[in-house]
C-alpha positions in Angstrom: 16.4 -16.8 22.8 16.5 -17.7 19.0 14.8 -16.2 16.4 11.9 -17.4 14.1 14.6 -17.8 11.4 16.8 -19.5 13.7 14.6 -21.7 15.1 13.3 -22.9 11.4 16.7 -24.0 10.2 17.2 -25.7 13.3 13.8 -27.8 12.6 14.4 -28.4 9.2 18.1 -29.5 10.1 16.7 -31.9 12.0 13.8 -33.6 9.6 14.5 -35.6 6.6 12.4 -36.6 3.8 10.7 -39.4 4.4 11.0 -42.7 2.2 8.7 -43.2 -1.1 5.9 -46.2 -0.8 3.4 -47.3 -3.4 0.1 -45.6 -3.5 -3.5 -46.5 -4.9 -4.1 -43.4 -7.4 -7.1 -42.2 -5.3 -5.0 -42.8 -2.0 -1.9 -40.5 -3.5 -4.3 -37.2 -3.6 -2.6 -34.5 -1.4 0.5 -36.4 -1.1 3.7 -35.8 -3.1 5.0 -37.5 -6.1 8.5 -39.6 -5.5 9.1 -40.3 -9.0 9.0 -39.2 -12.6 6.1 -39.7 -14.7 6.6 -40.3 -18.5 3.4 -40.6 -21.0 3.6 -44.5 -22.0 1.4 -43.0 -25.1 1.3 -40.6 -27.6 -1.4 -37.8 -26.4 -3.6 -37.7 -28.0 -3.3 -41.1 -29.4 -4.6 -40.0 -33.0 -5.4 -36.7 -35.1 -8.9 -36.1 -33.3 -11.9 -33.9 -33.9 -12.7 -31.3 -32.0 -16.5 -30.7 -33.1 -19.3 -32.7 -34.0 -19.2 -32.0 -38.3 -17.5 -33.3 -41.3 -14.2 -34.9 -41.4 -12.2 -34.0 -45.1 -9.6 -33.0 -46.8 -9.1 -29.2 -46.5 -8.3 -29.2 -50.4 -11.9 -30.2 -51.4 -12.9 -27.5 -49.7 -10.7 -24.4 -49.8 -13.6 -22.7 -51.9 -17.2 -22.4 -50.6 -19.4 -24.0 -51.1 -17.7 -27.6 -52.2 -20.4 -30.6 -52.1 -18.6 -33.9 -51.0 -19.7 -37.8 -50.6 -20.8 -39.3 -47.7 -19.0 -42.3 -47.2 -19.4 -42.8 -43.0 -19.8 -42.0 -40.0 -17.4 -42.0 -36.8 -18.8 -42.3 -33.3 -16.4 -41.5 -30.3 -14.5 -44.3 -29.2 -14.9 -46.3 -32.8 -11.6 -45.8 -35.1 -12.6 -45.7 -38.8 -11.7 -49.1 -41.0 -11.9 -46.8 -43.9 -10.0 -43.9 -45.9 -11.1 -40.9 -47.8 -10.4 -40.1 -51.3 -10.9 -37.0 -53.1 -14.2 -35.4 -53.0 -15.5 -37.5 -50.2 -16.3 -37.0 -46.1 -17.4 -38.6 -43.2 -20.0 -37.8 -39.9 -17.6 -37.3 -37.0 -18.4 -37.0 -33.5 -16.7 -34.6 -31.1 -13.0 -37.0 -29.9 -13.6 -39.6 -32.8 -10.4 -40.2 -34.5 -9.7 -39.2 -38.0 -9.9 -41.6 -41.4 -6.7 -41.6 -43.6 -7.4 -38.7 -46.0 -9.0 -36.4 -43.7 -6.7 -33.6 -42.0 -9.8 -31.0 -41.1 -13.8 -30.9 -39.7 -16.2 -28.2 -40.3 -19.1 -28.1 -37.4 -22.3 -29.2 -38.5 -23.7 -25.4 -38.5 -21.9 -24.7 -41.4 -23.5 -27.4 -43.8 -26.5 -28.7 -45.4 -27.2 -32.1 -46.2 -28.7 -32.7 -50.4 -29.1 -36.0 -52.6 -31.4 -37.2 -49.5 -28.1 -36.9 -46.7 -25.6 -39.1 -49.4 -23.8 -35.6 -50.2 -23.2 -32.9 -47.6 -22.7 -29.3 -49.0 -19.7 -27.1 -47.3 -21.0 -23.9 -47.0 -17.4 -22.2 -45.8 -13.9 -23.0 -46.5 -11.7 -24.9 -44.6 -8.1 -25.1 -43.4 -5.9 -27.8 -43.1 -5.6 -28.7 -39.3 -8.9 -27.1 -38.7 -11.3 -27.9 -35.5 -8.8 -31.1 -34.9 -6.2 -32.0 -32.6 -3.2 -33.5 -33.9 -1.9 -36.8 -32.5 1.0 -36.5 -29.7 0.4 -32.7 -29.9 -0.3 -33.0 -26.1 2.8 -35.5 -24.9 4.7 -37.5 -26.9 5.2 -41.5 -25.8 8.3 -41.2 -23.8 7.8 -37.5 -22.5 8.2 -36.6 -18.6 5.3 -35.2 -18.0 5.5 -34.9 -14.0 8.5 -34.8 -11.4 9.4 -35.8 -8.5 8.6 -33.4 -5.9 4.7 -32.5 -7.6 1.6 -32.1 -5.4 -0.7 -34.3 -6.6 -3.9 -31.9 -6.1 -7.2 -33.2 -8.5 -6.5 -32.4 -11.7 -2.8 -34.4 -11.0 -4.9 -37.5 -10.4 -6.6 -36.7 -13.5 -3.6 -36.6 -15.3 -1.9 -39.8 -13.3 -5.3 -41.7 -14.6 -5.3 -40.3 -18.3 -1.3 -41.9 -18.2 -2.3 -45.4 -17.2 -0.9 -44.8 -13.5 -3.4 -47.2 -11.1 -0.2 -47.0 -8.1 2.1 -44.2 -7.9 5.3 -43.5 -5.8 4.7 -41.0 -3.0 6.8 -39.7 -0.3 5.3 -42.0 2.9 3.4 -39.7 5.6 4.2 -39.3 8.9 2.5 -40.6 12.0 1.2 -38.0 14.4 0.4 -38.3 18.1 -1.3 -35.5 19.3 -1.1 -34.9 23.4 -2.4 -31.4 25.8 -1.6 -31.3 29.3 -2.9 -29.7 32.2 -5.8 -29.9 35.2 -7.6 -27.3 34.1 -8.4 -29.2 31.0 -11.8 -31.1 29.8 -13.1 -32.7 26.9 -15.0 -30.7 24.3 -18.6 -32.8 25.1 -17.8 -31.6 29.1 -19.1 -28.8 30.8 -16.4 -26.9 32.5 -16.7 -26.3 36.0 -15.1 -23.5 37.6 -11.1 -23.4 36.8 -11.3 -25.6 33.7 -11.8 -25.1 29.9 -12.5 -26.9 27.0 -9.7 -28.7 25.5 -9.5 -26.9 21.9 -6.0 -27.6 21.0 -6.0 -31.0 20.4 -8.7 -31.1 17.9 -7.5 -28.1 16.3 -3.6 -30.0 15.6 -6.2 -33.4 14.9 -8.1 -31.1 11.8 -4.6 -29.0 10.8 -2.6 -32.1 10.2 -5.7 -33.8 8.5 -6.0 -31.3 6.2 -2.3 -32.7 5.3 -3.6 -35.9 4.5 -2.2 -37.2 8.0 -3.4 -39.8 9.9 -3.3 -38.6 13.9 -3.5 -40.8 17.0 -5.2 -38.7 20.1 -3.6 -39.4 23.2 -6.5 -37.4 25.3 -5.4 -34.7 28.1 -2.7 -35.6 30.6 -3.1 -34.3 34.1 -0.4 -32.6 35.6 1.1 -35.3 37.2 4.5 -36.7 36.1 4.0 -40.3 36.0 0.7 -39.9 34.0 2.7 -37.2 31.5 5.7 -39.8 31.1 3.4 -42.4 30.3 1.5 -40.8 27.3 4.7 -39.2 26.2 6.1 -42.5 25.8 2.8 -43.9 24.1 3.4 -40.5 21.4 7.2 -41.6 20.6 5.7 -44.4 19.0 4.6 -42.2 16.2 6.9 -40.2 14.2 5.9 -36.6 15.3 4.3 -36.0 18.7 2.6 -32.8 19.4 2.7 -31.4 23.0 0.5 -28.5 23.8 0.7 -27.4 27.1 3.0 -27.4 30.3 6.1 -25.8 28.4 6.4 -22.6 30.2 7.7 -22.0 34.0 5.4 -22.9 36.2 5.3 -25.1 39.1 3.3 -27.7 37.0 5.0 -27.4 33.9 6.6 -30.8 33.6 7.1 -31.2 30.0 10.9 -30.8 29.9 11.1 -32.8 32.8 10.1 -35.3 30.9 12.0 -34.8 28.2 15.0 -34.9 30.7 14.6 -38.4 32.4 13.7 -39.8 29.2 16.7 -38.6 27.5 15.0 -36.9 24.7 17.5 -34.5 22.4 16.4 -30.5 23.3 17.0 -28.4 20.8 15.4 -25.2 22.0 13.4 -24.0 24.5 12.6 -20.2 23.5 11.4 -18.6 20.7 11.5 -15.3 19.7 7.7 -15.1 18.6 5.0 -13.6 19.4 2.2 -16.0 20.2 4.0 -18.6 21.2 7.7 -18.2 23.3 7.4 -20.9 25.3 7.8 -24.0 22.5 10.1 -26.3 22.9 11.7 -29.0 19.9 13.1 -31.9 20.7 14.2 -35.6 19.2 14.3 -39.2 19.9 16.6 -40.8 17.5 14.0 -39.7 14.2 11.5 -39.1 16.7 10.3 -35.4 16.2 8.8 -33.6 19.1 6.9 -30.4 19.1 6.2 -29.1 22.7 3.3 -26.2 22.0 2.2 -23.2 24.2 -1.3 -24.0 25.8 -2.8 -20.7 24.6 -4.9 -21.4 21.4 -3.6 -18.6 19.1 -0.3 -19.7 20.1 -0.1 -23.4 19.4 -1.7 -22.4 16.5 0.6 -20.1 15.2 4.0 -22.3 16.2 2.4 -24.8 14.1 2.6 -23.1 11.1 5.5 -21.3 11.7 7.7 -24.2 12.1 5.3 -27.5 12.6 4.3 -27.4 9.2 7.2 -26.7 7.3 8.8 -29.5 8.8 5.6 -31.7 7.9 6.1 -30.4 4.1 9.7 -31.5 4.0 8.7 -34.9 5.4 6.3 -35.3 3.1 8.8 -34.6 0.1 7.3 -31.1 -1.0 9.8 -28.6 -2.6 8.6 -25.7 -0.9 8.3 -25.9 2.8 7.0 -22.4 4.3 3.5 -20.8 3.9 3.0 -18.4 1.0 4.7 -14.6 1.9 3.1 -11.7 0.1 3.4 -7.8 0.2 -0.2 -6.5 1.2 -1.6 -3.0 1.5 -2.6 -2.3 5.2 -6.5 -0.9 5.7 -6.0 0.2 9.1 -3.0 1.2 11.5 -1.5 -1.3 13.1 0.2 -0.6 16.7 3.3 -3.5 17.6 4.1 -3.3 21.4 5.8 -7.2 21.0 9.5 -7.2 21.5 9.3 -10.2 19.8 8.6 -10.6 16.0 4.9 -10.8 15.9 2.2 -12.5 13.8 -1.0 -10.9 14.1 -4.2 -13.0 12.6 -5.5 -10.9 9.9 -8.0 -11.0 6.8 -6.0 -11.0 3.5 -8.0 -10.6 0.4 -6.8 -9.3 -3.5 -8.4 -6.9 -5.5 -7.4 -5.1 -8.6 -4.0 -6.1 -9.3 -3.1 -5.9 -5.3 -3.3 -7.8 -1.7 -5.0 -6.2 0.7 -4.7 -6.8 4.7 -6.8 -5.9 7.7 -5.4 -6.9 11.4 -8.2 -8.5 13.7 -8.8 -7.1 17.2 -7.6 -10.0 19.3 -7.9 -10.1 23.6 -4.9 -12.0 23.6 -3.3 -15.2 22.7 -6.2 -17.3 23.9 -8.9 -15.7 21.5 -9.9 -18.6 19.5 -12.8 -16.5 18.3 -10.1 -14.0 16.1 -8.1 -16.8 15.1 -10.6 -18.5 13.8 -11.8 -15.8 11.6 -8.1 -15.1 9.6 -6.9 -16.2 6.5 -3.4 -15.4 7.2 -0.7 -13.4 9.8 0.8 -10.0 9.5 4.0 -10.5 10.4 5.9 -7.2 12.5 9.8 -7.5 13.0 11.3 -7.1 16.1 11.8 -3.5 15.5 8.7 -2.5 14.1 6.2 -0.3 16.6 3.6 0.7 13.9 2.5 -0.2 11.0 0.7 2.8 8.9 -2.6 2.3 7.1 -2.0 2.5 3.3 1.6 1.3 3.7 2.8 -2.2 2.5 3.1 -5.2 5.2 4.7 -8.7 5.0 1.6 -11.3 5.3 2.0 -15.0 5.8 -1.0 -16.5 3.7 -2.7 -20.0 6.5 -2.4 -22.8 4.0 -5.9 -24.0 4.9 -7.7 -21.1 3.0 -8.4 -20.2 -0.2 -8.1 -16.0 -0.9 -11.5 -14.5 -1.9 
């Protein structure tokens, strides 16, 4: 049976980068960049002003008070068709560009207006470069301001606009077919009779891969019947991933890797050493990726970001493929009986300078409830039977959440 580690590389062996296509700026949020971005202009584009005041020449006023001319006024967005000369300023607005002759502001609050507002009176002295921005001090025309490889989160697309980019190159998404197996299985609007449940794990793959920015195609619940399995299996390959949960294990209506056997699908592994989740199986068709997922909740869960997601990054062009790992402070003793390397759902949260983790009480690796309560996994190795309260633990951050 491989390991977690082993069974990683063997995914990511097996997943490429997927080609760049054009995007509409608001489309490329949450995708990754597949190019270079260079500032076509200097930024900012002219020495601006930083407050609403007094544009001048710091020399007329390097002793307090200095009374200078009035000679204009600058709204944002106008640029000034006239220069200063000694002894003279002009009204600025907060981002109005500079006149010739001016290379400092002073704010409003620090002046008074005589001569009926023709002279303004400086009532403090002034610095050269004061209360402005000089031009290009940002980017310079020319500069690479973004690489390939960059998550393009909100304040990206900000960026991307404020450089003239309407279309950007992004690494293409995948297409996702999402399929779960078994009798006992009914649709979430259904009332389950005796024997059956709700059918969770479709719709929980459906919101994990949308929080990727994927676009999913539900293929519904196969019953366990071999013909009807073969036939939505073949509908998934027509995506580029297809997500299994269900009928992976050993029993006598486990066909999955059946399946996978008369349609001559590429098995990778069968096993992993991981506990939720042993029974997953990975397989290929040509570029085809395939994910068969244990049926339990916390397990399909788990396996997907444990190796479905990191395989998703790649293919999405990100540099960084795995979940974040941190060192967190256990609040409460932790007993491991898995002889498998274990990740526990937990609630992670930082305080003063350090991470702090608290295992959930699960019933097993059907309890959606505890699952859906984490913010990340504390993760026991094979030979670890305790983890001590007050000691340090390796915690797997869930990408979804935020930290509070």
């Amino acid at each position: 049976m491989l390991s977690v580690e082993q069974a990683s590389e063997i995914v990511l062996k097996n997943v490429v980068r997927n080609p760049a296509e054009s995007a509409p700026l608001p489309d490329a949020l949450g995708r990754v960049l597949a190019e270079d971005i260079a500032s076509d202009i200097d930024m900012p584009p002219f020495d601006r002003s930083m407050m609403d005041g007094y544009a001048l020449n710091a020399q007329d006023a390097q002793f307090a008070p200095a009374r200078l001319e009035i000679v204009g006024f600058i709204p944002a967005g106008a640029f000034p068709k006239f220069s200063l000369e000694p002894g003279q300023a002009a009204k600025i607005m907060t981002g109005a560009p500079l006149p010739v002759g001016a290379d400092a502001v002073r704010e409003f609050e620090k002046t008074s207006l005589l001569n009926h507002g023709q002279t303004v009176e400086i009532q403090e002295a002034v610095r050269t470069g004061q209360n402005i921005v000089k031009q290009a001090s940002e980017l310079s025309k020319g500069e690479i301001v973004l690489t390939a490889g960059t998550y393009i989160h909100p304040a990206v697309v900000g960026l991307l606009a404020s450089l003239g980019k309407a279309n950007v190159q992004v690494f293409q998404a995948p297409r996702v077919a999402i399929l779960s197996t078994g009798d006992e299985l009914v649709e979430p609007a259904a009332l389950p009779l005796q024997g059956q449940i709700r059918n969770s794990n479709s719709f929980t793959l459906q919101a994990l891969c949308t929080s990727m920015g994927l676009q999913t195609q539900m293929l519904g619940i196969a019953k366990d019947d071999k013909s009807i399995l073969r036939h939505k299996i073949e509908l998934g390959l027509s995506a580029d991933i297809l997500l299994i949960t269900g009928g992976v294990s050993v029993g006598d209506h486990d066909f999955v890797k059946d399946v996978f056997d008369e349609l001559g699908l590429e098995i990778h592994f069968q096993k992993v050493a991981i506990k939720p989740g042993k029974p997953t199986v990975f397989a290929k068709n040509a570029e085809k990726v395939i994910f068969g997922l244990p049926g339990n909740p916390v397990s399909c869960a788990t396996v997907f970001e444990v190796l479905v997601r990191p395989a998703i990054r790649k293919m999405l062009g990100y540099p960084v493929y795995h979940n974040a790992m941190v060192k967190a402070v256990l609040t409460n003793y932790f007993a491991n009986r898995s002889q498998r390397e274990n990740y526990h759902p937990c609630v992670t949260w930082y305080e003063e300078g350090e991470f702090f983790c608290r295992p959930l009480t699960t019933r097993g690796s059907g309890d959606i409830s505890a699952y859906s309560k984490a913010n990340s996994y504390l993760v026991c190795p094979i030979d670890c039977t305790e983890l001590v309260e007050g000691t340090q633990a390796t915690v797997i951050l869930r990408d979804e959440y935020y930290l509070t």
